[in-house]
C-alpha positions in Angstrom: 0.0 0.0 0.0 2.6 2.2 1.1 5.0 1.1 -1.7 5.3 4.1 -3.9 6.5 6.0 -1.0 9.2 4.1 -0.6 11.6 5.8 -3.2 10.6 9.3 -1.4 11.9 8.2 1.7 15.3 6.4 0.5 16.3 9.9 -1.2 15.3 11.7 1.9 17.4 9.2 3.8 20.2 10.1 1.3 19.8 13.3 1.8 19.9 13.7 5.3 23.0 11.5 5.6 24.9 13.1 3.3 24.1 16.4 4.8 25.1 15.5 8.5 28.0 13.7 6.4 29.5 16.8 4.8 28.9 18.9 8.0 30.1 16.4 10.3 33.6 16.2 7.8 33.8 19.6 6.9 34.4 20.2 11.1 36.7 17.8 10.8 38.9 18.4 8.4 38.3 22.5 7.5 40.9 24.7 8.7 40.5 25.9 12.1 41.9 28.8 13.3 40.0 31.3 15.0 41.1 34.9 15.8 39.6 37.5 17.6 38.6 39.3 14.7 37.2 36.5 13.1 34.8 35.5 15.8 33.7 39.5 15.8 30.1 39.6 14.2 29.9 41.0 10.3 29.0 44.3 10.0 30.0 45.8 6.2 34.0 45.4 7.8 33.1 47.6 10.3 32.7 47.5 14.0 29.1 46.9 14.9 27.2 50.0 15.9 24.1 49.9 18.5 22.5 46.3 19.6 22.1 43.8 17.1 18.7 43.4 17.6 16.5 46.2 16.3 13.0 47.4 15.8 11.9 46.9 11.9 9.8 50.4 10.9 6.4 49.2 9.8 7.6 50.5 6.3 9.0 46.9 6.3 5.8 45.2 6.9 4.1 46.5 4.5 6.7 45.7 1.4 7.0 41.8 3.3 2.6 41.9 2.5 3.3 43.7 -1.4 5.5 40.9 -2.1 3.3 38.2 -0.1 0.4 39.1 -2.3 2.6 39.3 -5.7 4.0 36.1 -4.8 0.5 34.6 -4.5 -0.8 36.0 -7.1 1.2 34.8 -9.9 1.3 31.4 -8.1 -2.3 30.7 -8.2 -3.1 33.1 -11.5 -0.7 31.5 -13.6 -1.8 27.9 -13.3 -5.4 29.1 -13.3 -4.5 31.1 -16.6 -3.5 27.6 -18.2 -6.6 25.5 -18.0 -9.1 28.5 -17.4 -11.3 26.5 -20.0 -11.5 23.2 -18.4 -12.7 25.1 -15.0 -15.5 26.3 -16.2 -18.3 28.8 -14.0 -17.6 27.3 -10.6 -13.6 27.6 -11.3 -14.7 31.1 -12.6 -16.2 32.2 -9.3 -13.3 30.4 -6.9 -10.7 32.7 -8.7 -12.9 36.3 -9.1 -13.4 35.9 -5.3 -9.3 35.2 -4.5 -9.0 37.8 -7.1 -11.5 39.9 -4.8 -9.4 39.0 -2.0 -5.8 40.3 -3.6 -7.7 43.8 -4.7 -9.0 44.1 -1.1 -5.2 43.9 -0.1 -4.0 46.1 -2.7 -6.5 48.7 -2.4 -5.6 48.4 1.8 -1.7 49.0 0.9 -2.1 52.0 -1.7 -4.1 53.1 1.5 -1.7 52.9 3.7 1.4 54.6 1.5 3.3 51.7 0.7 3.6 52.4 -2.9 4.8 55.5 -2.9 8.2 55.8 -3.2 10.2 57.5 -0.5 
């Protein structure tokens, strides 16, 4: 019953081992030789500047939802836009009301200014 699986899980086996493999010999046998300078955390070269955990401006969060609903749009459009004719009215009506849905967001972030440019 469970047979086809089978091949899924030997390559996710595979995979696994050889990643813990080539980690576990890469500690191994990779140059070590740590420094001061090296152990210092990477900042542009540059010594780091205020706590490395900061607030994001809300600026942020709105370009992480633009390219949330661009990313979502083109994945579900796109494959919708390929067999649009075997879908029919009720295919039709599923994507006018996710394509309702996206507006709604876009229509809620020219609202609140994110695509302007600053």
């Amino acid at each position: 019953m469970l047979d086809p699986y089978v091949p899924i899980l030997v390559m996710l086996g595979v995979a696994i081992f050889v990643a813990i493999f080539v980690i576990t010999v890469s500690r191994f046998l990779g140059p070590q030789r740590p420094t001061r300078r090296k152990l210092m955390p990477y900042e542009s070269g540059m010594e780091p500047i205020g706590p490395a955990q900061r607030r994001f401006p809300v600026k942020f969060n709105l370009v992480a939802m633009l390219f949330i609903l661009f990313d979502i749009e083109v994945i579900f459009l796109f494959p919708y836009a390929l067999i649009y004719k075997d879908l029919g009215v009720p295919g039709l009506i599923a994507m006018g009301s996710f394509f309702t849905v996206l507006v709604i967001g876009m229509i809620y972030e020219w609202k609140r200014g994110a695509l302007t440019w600053d």
